[in-house]
N, C-alpha and C positions, 0 to 999 in steps of 0.2 A: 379474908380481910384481916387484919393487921391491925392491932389495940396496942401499938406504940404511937405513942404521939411526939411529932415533929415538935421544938421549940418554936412558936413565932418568933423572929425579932423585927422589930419596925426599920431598921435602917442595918446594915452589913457593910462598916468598915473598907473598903477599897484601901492596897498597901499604899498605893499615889496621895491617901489623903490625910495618913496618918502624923506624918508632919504638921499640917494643916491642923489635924485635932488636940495635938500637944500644945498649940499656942492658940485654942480657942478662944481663953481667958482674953489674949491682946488681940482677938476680932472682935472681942465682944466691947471693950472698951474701946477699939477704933471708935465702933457705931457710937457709943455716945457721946465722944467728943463730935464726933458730925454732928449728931442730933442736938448738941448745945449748941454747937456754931449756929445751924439751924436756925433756932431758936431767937438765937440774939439778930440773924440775920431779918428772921422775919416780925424780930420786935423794932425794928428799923432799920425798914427796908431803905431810905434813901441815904442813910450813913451804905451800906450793905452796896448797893447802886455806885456809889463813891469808887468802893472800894475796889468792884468788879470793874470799874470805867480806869483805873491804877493801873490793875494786873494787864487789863487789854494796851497802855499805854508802855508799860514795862515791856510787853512782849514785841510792841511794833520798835521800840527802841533796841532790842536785842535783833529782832530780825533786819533792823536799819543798818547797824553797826555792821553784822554780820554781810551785809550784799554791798557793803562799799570795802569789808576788806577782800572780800572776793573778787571786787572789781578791780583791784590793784593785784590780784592775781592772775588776772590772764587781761591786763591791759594791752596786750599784742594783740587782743583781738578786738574787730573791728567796732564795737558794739560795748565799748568799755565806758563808753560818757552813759549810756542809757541803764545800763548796770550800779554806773555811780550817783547816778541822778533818783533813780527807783531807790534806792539805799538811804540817799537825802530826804526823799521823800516819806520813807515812814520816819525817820530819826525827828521831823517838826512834824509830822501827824502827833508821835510818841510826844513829846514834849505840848503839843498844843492839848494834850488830853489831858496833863498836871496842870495845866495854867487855867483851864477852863473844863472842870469835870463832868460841870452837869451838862452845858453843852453837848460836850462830847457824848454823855449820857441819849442828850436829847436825839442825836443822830443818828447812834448805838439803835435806840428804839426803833427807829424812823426804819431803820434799814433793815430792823429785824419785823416789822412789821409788813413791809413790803415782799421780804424772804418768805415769811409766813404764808402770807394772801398768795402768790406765787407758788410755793410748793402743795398749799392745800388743793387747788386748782389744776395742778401737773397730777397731783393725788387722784381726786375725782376722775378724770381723764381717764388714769392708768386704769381704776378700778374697774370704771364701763368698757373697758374695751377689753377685760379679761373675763368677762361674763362665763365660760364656757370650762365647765368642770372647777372652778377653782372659787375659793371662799372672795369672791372680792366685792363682799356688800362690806366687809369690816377696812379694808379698802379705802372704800365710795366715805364711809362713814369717819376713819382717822384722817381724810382729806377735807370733809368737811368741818371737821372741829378744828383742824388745822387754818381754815379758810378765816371759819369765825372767831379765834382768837385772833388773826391777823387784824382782822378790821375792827375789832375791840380796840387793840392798839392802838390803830390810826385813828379813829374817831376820837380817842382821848388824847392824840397826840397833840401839843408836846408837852403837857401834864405827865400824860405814862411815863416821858422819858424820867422823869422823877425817881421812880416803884419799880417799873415792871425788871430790869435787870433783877434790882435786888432781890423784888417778891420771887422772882425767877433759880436765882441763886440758894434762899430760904429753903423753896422744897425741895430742888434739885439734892441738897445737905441734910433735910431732914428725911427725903426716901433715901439717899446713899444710906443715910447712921440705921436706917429700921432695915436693912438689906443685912449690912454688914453684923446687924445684932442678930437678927433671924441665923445666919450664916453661922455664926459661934454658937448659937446655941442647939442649930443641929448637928453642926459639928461634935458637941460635948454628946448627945445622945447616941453620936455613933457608937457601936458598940466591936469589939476585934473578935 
């Protein structure tokens, strides 16, 4: 028997991540600009809801733009008015969501509510029918919490559509900022 003792160390450096641990410092500060965004997100949520109902109108006006120049790119083909028309059609969805955001908010919910109740549902489903060797009580169980926030939604719909974006947004920002601080600061514990 052998009366040398092995160092422990908690964590062993990998070369792949040493970059990564040189600028822990700016992982670490990502997280808490998330975590402030957060913060301000979830101290009003319906300015926050606004802002997420923008980015979503911003984005359909980008993908607008972009499928009617594409349309004028292969107008030889037969299928180019329906190419330019789908293009028109996000470009005033995009702009009806600046002109009217809580609407747009309201709908937003409505159809994330609906997605919700729907996939918790497809959830359940999946998980009873994979009964046989595999974990699907956790499954049965992220389908059903998926189900009941859906109808949380709806039931308060079209109130939610007010909140739930932004309250949505709030934590989505404040677990990104606690991820990405956790992240730096095990990253700094690595050791080479």
């Amino acid at each position: 028997m052998s009366t040398t003792a092995t160092p422990s160390t908690p964590f062993v450096a990998p070369t792949a991540l040493e970059p990564l641990r040189a600028k822990s410092g700016w992982i670490i500060a990502l997280g808490v600009v998330y975590v402030i965004a957060g913060a301000i997100a979830l101290g009003s949520v319906v300015f926050a809801t606004v802002v997420t109902v923008f980015v979503v109108g911003i984005m359909m006006l980008v993908a607008g733009v972009a499928e009617v120049i594409n349309a004028f790119q292969i107008k030889t083909w037969g299928k180019f008015l329906f190419w330019l028309l789908l293009g028109a059609l996000y470009i005033i969805a995009g702009f009806l969501t600046f002109d009217n955001p809580l609407l747009a908010a309201a709908v937003l919910t409505l159809l994330l509510g609906i997605a919700l109740i729907a996939s918790g549902i497809m959830r359940v489903f999946l998980g009873f029918s994979m009964r046989q060797g595999t974990p699907w009580g956790w499954v049965v169980f992220s389908g059903v919490v998926t189900l009941l926030l859906g109808l949380i939604i709806l039931a308060r719909w079209p109130v939610s559509g007010l909140f739930v974006l932004g309250l949505l947004l709030g934590i989505d920002l404040l677990l990104a900022g606690i991820s990405w601080i956790s992240v730096g600061f095990g990253l700094k514990r690595l050791t080479t």
